[in-house]
Backbone of each chain as ProteinMPNN parsed JSONL, in Angstrom:
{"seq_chain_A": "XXXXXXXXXXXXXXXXXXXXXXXXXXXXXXXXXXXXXXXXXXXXXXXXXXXXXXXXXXXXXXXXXXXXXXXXXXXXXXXXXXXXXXXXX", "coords_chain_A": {"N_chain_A": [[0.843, -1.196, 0.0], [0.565, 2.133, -0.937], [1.059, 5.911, -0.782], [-0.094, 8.448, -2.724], [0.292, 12.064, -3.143], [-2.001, 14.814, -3.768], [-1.574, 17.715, -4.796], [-4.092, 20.572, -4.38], [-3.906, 23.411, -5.778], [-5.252, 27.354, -5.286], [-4.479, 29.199, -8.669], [-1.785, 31.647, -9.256], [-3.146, 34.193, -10.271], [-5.378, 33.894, -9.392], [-8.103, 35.46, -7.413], [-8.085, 34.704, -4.125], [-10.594, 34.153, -1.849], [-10.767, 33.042, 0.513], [-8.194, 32.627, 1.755], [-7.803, 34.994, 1.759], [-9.195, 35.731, 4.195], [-8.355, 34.371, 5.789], [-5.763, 35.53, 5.871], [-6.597, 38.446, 6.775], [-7.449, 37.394, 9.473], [-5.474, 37.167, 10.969], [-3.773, 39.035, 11.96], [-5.668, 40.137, 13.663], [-5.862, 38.216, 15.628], [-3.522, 38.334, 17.072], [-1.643, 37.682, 15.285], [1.678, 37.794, 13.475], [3.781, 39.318, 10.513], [3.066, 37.72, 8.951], [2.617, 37.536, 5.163], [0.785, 37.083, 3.393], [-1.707, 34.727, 2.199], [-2.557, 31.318, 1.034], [-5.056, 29.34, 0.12], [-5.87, 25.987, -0.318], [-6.166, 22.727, -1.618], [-5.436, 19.193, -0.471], [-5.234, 16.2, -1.453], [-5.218, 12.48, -0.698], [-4.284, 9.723, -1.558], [-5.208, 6.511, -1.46], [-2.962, 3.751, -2.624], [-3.052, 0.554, -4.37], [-0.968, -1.935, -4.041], [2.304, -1.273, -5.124], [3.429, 2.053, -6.481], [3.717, 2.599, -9.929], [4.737, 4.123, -12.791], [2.687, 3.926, -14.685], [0.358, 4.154, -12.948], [0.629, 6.379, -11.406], [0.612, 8.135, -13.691], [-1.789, 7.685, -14.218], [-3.256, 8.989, -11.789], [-2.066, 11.351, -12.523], [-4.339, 11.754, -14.045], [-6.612, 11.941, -13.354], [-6.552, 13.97, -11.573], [-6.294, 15.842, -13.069], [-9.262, 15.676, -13.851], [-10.553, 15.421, -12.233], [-10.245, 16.118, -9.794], [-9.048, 18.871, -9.863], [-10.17, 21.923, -10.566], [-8.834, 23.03, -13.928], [-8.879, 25.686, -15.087], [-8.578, 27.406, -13.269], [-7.331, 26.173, -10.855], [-3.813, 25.195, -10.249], [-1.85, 22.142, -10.067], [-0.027, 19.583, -8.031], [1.256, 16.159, -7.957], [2.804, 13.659, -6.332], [4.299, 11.209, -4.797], [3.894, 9.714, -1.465], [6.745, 9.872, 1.128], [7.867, 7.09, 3.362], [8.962, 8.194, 5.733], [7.541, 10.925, 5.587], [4.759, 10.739, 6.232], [3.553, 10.826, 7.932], [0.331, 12.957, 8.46], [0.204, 14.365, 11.405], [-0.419, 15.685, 15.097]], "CA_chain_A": [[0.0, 0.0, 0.0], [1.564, 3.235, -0.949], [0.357, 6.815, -0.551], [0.14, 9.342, -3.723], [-0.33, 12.98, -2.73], [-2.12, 15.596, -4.942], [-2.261, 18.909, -3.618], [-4.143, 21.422, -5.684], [-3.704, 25.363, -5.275], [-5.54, 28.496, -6.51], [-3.51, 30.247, -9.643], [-1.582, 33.278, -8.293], [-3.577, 35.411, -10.751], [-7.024, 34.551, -9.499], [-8.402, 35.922, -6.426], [-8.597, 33.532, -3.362], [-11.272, 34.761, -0.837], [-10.236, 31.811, 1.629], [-6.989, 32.842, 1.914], [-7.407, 36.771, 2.552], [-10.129, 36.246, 4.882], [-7.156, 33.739, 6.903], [-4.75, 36.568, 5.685], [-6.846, 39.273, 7.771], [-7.866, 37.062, 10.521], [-3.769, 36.655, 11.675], [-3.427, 39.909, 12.719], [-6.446, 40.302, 14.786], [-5.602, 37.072, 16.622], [-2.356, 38.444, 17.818], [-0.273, 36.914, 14.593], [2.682, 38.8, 12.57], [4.579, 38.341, 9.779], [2.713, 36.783, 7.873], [2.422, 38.804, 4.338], [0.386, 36.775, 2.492], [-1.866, 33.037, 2.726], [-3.461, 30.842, -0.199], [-5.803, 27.844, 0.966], [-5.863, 25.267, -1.026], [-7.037, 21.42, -0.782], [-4.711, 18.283, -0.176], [-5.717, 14.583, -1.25], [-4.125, 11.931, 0.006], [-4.988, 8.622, -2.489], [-4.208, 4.866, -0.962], [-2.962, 2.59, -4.071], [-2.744, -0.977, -4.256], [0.444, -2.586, -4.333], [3.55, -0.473, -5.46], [3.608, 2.88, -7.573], [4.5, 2.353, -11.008], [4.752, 5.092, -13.741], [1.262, 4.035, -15.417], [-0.336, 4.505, -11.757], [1.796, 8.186, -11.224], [0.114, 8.835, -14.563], [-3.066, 7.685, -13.867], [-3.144, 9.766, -10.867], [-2.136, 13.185, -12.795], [-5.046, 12.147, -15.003], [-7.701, 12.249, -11.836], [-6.041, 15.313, -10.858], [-6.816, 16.884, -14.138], [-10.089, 15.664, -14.831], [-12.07, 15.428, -10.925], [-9.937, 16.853, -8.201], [-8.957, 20.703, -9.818], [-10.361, 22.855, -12.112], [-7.608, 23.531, -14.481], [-9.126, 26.791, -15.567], [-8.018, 27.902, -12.065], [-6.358, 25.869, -10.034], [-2.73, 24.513, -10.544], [-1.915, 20.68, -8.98], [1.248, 18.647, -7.988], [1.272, 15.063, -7.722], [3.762, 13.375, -5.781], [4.215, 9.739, -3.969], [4.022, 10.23, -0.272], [7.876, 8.785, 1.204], [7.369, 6.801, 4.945], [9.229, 9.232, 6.33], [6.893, 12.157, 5.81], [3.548, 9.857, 5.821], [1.962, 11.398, 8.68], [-0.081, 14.377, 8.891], [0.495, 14.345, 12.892], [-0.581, 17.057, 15.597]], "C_chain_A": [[0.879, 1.246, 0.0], [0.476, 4.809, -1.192], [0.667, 8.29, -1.93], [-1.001, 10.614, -2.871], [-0.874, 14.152, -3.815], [-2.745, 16.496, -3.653], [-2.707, 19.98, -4.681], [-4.261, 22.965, -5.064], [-4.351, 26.447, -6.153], [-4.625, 29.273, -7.613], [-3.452, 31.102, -8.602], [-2.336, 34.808, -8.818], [-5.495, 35.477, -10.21], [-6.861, 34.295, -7.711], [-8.668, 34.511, -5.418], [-9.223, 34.115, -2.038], [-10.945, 34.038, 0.797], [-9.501, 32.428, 2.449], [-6.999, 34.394, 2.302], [-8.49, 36.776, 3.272], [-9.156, 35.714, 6.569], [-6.514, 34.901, 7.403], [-5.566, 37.868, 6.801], [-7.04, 38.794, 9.048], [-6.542, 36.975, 11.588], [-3.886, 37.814, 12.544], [-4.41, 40.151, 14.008], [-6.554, 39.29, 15.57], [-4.316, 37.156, 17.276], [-1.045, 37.619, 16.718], [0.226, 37.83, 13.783], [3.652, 38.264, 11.599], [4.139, 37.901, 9.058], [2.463, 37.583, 6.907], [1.572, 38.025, 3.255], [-0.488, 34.996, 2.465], [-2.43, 33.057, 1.662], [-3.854, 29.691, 0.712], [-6.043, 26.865, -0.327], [-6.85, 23.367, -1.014], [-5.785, 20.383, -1.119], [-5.263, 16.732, -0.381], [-4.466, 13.718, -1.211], [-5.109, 10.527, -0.541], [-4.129, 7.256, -1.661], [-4.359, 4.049, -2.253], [-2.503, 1.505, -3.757], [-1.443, -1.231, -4.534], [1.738, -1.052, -4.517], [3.217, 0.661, -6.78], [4.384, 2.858, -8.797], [3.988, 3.745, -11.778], [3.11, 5.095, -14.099], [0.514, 4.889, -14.097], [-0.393, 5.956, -11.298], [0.11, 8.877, -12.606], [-1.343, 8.916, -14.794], [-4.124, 8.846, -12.752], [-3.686, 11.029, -11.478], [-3.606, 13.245, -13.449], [-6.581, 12.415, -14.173], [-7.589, 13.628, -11.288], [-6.496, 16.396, -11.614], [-7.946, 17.156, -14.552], [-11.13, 15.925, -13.243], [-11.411, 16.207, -9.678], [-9.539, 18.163, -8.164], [-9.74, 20.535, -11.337], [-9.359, 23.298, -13.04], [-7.955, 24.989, -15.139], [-8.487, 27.841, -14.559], [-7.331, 27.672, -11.332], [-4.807, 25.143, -10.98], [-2.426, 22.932, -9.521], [-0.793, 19.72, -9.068], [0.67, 17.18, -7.478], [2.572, 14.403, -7.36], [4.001, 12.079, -4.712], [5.169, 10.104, -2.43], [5.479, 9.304, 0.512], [7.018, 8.619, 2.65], [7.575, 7.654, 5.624], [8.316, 10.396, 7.365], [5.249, 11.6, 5.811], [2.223, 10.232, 7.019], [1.844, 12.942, 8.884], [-0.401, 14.558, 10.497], [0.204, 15.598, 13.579], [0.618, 17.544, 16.054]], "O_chain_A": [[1.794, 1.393, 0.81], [-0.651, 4.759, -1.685], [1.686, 8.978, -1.861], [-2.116, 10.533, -2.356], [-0.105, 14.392, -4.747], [-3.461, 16.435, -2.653], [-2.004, 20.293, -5.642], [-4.694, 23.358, -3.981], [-4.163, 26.556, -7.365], [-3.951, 30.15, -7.073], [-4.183, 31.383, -7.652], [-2.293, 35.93, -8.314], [-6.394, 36.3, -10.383], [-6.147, 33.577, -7.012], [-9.275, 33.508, -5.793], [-8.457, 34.536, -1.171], [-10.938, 34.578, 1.904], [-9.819, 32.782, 3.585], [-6.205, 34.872, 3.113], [-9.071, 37.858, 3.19], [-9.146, 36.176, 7.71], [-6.487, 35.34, 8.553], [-4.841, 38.155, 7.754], [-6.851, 39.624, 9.938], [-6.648, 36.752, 12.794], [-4.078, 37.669, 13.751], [-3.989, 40.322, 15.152], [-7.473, 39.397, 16.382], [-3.934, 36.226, 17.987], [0.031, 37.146, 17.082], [-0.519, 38.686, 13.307], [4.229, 37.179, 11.674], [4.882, 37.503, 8.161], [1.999, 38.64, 7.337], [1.739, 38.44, 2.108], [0.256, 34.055, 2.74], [-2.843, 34.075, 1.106], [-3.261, 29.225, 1.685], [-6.484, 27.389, -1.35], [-7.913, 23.076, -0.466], [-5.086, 20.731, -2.071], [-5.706, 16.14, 0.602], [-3.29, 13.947, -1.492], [-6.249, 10.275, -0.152], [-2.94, 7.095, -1.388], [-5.403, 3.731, -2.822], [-1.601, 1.38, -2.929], [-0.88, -0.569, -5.406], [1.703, -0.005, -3.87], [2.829, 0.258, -7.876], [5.597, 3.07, -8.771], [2.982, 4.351, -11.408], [2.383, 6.057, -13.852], [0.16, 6.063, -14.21], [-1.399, 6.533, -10.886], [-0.859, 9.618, -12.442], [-1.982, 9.815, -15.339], [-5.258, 9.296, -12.915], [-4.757, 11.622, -11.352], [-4.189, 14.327, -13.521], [-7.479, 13.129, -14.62], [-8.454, 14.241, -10.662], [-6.931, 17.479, -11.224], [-8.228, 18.129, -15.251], [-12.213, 16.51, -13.23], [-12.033, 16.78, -8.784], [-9.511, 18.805, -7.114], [-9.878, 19.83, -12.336], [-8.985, 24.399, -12.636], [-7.025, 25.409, -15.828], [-7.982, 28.903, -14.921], [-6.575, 28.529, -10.876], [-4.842, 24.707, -12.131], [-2.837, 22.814, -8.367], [-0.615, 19.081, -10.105], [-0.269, 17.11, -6.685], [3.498, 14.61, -8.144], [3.7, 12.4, -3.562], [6.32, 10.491, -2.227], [5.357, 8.079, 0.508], [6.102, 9.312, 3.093], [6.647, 8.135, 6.273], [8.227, 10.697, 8.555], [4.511, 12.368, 5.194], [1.001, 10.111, 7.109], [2.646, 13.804, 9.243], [-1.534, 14.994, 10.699], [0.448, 16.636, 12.964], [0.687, 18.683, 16.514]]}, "seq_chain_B": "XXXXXXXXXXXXXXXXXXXXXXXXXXXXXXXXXXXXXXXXXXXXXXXXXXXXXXXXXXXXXXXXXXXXXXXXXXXXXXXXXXXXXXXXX", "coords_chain_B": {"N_chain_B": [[12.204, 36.056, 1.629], [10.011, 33.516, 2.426], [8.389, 30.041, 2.6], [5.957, 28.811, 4.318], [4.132, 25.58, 5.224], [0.957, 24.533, 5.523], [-0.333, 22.021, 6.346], [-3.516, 20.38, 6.349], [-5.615, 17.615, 7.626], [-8.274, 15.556, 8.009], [-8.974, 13.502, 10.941], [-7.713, 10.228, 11.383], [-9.908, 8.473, 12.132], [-12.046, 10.126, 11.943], [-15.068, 10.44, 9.984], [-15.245, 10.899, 6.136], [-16.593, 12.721, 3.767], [-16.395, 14.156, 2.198], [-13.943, 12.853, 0.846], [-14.982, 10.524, 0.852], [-17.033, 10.709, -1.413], [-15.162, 11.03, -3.45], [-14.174, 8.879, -4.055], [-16.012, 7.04, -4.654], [-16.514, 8.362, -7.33], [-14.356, 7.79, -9.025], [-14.026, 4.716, -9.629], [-16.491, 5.597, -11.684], [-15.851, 6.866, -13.302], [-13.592, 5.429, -14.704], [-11.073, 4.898, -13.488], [-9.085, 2.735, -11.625], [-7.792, 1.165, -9.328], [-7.328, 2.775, -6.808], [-7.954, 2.552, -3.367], [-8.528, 4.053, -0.823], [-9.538, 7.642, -0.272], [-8.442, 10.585, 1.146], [-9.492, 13.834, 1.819], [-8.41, 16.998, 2.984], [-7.108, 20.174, 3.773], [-4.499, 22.425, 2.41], [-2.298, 25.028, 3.365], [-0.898, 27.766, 2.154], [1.559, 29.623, 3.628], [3.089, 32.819, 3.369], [6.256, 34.49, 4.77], [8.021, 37.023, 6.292], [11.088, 37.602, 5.894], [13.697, 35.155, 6.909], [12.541, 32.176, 7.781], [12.175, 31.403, 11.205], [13.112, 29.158, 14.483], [10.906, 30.487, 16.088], [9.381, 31.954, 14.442], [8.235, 29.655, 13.015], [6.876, 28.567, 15.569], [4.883, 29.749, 16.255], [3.424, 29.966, 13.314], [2.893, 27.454, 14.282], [0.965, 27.905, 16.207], [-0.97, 29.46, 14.974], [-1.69, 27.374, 12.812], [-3.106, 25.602, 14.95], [-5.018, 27.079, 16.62], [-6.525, 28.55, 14.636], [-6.405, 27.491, 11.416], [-6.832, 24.475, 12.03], [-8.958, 22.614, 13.142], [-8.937, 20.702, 15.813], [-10.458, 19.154, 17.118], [-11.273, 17.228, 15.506], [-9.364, 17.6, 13.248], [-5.699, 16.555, 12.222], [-2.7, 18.621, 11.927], [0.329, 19.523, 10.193], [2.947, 21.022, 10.306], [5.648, 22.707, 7.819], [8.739, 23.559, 6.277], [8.5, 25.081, 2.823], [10.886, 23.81, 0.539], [12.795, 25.825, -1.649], [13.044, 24.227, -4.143], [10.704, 22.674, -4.344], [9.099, 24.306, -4.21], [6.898, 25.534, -5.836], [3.676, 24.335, -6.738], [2.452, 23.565, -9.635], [1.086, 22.982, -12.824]], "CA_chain_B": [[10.299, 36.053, 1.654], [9.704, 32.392, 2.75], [6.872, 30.083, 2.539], [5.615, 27.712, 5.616], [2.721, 25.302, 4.386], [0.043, 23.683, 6.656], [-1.306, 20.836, 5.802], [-4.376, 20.16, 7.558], [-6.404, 16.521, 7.286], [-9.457, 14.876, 8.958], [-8.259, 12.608, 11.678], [-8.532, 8.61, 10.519], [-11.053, 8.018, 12.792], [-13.234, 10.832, 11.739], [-15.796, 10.243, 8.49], [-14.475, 11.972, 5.496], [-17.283, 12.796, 3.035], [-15.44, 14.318, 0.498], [-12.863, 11.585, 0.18], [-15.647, 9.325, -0.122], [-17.483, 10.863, -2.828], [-13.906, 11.196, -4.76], [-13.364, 7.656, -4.373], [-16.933, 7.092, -5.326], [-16.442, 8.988, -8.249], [-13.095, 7.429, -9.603], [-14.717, 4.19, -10.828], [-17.529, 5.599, -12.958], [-14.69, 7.736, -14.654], [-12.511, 5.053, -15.109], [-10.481, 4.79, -12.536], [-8.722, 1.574, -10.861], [-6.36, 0.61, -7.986], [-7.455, 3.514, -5.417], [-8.451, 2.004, -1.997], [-8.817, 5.141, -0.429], [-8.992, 9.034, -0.288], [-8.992, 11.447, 2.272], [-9.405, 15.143, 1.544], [-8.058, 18.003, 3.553], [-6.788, 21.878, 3.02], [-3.49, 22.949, 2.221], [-2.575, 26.697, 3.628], [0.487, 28.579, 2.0], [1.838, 31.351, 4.144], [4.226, 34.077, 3.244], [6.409, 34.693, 5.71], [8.444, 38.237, 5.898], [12.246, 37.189, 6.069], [13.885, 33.952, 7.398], [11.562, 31.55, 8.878], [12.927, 31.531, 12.38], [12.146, 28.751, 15.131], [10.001, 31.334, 16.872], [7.986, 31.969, 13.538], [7.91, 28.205, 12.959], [5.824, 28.164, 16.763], [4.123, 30.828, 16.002], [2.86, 29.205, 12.724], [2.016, 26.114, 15.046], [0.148, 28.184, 17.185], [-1.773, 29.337, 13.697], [-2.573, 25.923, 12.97], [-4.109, 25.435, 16.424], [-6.139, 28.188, 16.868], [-6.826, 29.208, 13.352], [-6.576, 27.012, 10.351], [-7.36, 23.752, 12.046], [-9.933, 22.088, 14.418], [-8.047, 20.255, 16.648], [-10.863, 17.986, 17.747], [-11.538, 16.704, 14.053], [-8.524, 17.188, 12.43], [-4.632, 17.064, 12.701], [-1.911, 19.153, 11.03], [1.376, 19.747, 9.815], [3.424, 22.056, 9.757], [6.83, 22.417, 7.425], [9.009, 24.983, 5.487], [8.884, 24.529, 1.607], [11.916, 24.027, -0.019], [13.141, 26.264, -3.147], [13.093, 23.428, -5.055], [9.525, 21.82, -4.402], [8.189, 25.566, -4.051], [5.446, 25.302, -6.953], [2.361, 23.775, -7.024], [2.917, 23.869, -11.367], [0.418, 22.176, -13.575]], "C_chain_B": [[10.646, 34.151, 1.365], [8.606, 31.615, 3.035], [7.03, 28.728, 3.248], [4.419, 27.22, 5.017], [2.471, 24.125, 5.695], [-0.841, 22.484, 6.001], [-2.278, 20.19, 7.101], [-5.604, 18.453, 7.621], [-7.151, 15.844, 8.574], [-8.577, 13.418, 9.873], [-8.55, 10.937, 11.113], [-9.285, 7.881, 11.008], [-12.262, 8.687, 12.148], [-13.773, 10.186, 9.959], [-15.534, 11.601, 8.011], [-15.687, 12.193, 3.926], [-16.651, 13.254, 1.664], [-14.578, 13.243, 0.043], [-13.618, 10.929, -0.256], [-16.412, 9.351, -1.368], [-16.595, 10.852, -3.758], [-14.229, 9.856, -5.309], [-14.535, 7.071, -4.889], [-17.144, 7.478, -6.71], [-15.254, 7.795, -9.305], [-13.65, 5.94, -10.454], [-15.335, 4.184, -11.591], [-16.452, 6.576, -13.551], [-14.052, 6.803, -14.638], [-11.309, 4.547, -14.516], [-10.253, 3.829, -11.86], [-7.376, 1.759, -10.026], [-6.483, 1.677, -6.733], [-8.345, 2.843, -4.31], [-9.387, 3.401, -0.771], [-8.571, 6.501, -0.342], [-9.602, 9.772, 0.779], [-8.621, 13.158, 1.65], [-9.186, 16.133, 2.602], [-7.493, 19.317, 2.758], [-5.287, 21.658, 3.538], [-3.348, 24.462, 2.487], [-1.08, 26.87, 3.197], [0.941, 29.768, 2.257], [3.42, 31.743, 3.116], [4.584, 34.482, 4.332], [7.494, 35.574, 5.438], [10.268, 37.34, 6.327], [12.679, 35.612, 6.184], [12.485, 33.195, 8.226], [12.425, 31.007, 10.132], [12.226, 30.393, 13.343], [11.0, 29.305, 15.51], [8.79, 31.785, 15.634], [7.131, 30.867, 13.513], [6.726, 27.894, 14.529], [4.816, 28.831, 16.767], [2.864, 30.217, 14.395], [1.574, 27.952, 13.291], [1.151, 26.965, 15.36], [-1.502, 28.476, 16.158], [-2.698, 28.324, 13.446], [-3.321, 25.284, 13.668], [-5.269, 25.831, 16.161], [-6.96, 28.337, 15.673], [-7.613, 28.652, 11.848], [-6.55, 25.417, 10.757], [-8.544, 23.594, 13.008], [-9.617, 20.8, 15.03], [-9.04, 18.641, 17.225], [-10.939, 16.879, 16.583], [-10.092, 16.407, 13.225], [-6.309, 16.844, 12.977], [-3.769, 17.79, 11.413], [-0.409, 18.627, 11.407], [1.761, 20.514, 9.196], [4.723, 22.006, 9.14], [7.276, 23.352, 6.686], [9.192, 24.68, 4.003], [10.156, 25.008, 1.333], [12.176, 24.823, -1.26], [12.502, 25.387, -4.319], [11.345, 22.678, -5.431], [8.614, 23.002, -4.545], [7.095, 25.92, -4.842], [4.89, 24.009, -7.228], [2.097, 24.003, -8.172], [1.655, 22.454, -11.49], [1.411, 20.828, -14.382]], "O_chain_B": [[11.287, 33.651, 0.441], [7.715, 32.171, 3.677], [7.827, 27.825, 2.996], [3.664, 27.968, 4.395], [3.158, 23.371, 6.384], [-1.843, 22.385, 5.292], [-2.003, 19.749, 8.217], [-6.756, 18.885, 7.668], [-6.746, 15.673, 9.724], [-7.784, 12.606, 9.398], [-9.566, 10.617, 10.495], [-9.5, 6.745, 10.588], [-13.285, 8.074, 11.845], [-13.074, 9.684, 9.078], [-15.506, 12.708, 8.548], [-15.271, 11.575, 2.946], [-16.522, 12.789, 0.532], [-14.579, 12.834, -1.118], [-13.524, 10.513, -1.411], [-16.509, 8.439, -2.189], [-16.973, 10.689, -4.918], [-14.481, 9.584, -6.483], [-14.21, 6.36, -5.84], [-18.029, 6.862, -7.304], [-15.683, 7.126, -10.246], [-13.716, 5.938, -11.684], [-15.312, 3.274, -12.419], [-16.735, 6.899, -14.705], [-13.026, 7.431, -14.38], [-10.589, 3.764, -15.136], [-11.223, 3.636, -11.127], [-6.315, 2.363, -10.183], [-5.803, 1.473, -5.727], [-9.534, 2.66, -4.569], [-10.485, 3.446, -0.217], [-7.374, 6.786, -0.323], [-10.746, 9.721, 1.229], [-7.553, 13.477, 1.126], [-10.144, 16.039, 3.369], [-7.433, 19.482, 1.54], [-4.888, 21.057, 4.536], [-4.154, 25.21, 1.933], [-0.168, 26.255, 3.748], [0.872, 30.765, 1.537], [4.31, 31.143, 2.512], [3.725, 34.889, 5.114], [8.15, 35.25, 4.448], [10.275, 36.443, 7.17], [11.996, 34.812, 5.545], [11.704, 33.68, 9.045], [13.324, 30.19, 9.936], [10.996, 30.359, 13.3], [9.977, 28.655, 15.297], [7.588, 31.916, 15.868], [5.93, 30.806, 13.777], [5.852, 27.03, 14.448], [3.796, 28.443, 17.336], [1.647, 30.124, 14.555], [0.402, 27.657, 13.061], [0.192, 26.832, 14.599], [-2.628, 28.025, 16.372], [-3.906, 28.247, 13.668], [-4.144, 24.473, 13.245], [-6.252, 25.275, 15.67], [-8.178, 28.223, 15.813], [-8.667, 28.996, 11.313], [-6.208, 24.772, 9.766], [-8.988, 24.58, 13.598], [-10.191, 19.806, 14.586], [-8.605, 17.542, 17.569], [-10.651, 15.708, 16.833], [-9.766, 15.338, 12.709], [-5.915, 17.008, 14.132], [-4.038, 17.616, 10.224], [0.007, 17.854, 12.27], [1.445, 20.891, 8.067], [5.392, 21.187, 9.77], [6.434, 24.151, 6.275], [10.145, 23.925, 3.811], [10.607, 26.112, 1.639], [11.56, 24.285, -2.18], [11.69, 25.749, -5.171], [10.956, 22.286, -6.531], [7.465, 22.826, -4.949], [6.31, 26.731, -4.352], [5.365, 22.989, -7.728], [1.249, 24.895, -8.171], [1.403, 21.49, -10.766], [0.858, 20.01, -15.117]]}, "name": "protein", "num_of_chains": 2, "seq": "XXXXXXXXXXXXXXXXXXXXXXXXXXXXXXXXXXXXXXXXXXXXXXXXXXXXXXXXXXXXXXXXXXXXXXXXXXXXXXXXXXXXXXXXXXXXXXXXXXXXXXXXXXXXXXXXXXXXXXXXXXXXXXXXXXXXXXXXXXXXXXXXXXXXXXXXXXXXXXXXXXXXXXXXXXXXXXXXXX"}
């Protein structure tokens, strides 16, 4: 069982309401520094057996066709190592 | 100018409705060998200079308070590298 990650992100040219409503909420919670947030969404796919190329490519093609809009969003695909495998508190 | 990214996902206890409609989805498009998907948000800060431990806790504290829900979900927090730094089609 191996873990393919697709994370997809708003373009930098189109407006992300998400993200500047975060982006104002920092400061009035006592946070600094920060000059800028985008929100995005994160899937996290479990595949059978071992990642092979077809599978990778299968992936991007899910990525392209059900999990972003490509009119807007941009989206990396990337096979999750053990290492980094948990999203942990 | 440095960029800290939160990755935020439903705990694996909790029910994940979106994942399951993906994964729902993926066989009437076509789609074989996914077992499972879980959906969560991705947050990409901008952060004014070096990211410094003390930003890096400060971030956490973000993720706490802010951009997760602690009872539902967990995060992660990490500094992108140069190299991995776009989310590219």
């Amino acid at each position: 069982m191996a873990r393919v990650v697709v994370d997809v992100m708003p373009k930098p040219e189109i407006l992300d309401p998400q993200g500047k409503a975060v982006l104002g909420a920092l400061p009035r919670l006592g946070f600094e520094g920060v000059t800028d947030v985008r929100q995005g969404k994160r899937f996290e796919l479990e595949v059978e057996g071992e990642v092979t190329d077809e599978m990778l490519a299968s992936v991007e093609k899910m990525a392209e066709t059900l999990l972003s809009n490509p009119v807007i969003e941009n989206f990396a695909v990337y096979v999750e190592t053990e290492a980094a495998s948990e999203v942990a508190e």
